[in-house]
N, C-alpha and C positions, 0 to 999 in steps of 0.2 A: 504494500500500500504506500503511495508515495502523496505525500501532502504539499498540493502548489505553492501554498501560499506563504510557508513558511520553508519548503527543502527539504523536508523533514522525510526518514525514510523508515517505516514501519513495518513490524513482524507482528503479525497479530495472534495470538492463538486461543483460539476458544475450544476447550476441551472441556464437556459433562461439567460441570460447576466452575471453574478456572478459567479464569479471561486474565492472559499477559499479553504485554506490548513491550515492546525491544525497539528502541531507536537504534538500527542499524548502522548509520555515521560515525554516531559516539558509542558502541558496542555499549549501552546499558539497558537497565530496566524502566520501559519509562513510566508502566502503570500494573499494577497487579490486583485481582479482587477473587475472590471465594464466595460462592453461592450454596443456599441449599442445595441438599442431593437433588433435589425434584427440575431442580433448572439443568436442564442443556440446551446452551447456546451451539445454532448452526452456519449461522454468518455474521458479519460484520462487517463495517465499516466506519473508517473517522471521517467527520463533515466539519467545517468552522462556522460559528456564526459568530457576530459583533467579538471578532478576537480572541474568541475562544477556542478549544476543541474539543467535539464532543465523539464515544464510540454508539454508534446505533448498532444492537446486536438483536436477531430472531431469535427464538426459541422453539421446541416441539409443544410445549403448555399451551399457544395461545401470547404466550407476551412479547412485547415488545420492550427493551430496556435501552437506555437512554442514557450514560453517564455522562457527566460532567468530568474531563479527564484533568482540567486544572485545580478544581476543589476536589477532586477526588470523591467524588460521591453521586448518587444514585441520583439523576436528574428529574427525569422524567416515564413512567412505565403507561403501554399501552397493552391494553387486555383485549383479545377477541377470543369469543366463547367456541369452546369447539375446535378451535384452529392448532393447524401445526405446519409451522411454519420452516421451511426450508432454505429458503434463500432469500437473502434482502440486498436491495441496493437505493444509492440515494437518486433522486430523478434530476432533482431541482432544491435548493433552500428552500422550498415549501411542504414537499411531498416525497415519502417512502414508498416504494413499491416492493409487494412481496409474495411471496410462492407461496400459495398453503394447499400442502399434499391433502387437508383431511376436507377439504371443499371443492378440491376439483378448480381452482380458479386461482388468479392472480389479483391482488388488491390493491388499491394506490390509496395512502391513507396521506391525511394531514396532517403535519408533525404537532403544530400547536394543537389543534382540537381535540387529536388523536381521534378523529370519527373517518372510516372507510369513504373516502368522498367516489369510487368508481370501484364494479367489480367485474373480471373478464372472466366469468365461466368459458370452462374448458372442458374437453368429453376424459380426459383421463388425468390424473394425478399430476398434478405442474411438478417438476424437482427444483428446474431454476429461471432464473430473470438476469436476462444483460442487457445493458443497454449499448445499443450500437449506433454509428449514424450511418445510413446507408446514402450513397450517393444522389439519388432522384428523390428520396422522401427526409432527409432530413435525421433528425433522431426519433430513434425509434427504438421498439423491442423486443429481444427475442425472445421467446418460451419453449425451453423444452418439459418433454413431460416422460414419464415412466416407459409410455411406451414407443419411446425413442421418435417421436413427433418433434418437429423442430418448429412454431410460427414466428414468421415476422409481423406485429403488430403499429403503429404508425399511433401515435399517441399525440 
């Protein structure tokens, strides 16, 4: 994970309750935290707002967790009922979009409201969301799903 705005070059790793990050440059640690057993994180990512950095991480629960990596602490948690979530990425400073295996669909939620503002049902189980720009449409998204289904979607 590499961070524009400051150079900064990140190891993320989220394993069953253990989220560390490694600034690569300076070989150190630059954040570590421990969850209940019941949390597994399955992606992540860091985003900055107003000079901050923050990691957005999915979970299989349903949640969505939100740190604050300069106060070190839990910023903000998004909860959807039922979901399990696979893969997340950021779209935009407004909106997270994320794979949830247990719906069948990909969601684009709003970071501040935390409310699902769009949802892309799909016929089989999403794994993951990238975002790409394709040359004639711009940015856009791919979705793969379990059964090795690939869409390009135009958001």
């Amino acid at each position: 994970m590499v961070n524009k705005t400051n150079n900064k070059y990140y190891l993320i790793e989220l394993a069953f309750n253990n989220i560390i990050i490694n600034n690569l440059l300076e070989n150190e640690l630059y954040y570590q935290s421990r969850q209940g057993p019941e949390i597994f994180q399955n992606s992540g990512f860091i985003f900055n707002k107003e000079n901050n950095e923050y990691l957005c991480c999915s979970s299989t629960n349903g949640y969505i967790n939100i740190w604050d990596l300069y106060n070190k602490n839990l910023f903000k948690v998004i909860y959807i009922k039922r979901s399990f979530f696979m893969h997340i990425i950021n779209w935009n400073n407004k909106n997270i979009i994320v794979a949830d295996l247990n719906k069948n669909s990909v969601k684009i939620i709003d970071i501040e409201s935390g409310q699902v503002i769009s949802n892309i049902k799909e016929n089989n189980e999403v794994v993951c969301v990238k975002k790409v720009y394709h040359p004639i449409y711009g940015e856009s998204l791919l979705i793969a799903a379990r059964d090795n289904t690939i869409k390009l979607w135009i958001i």
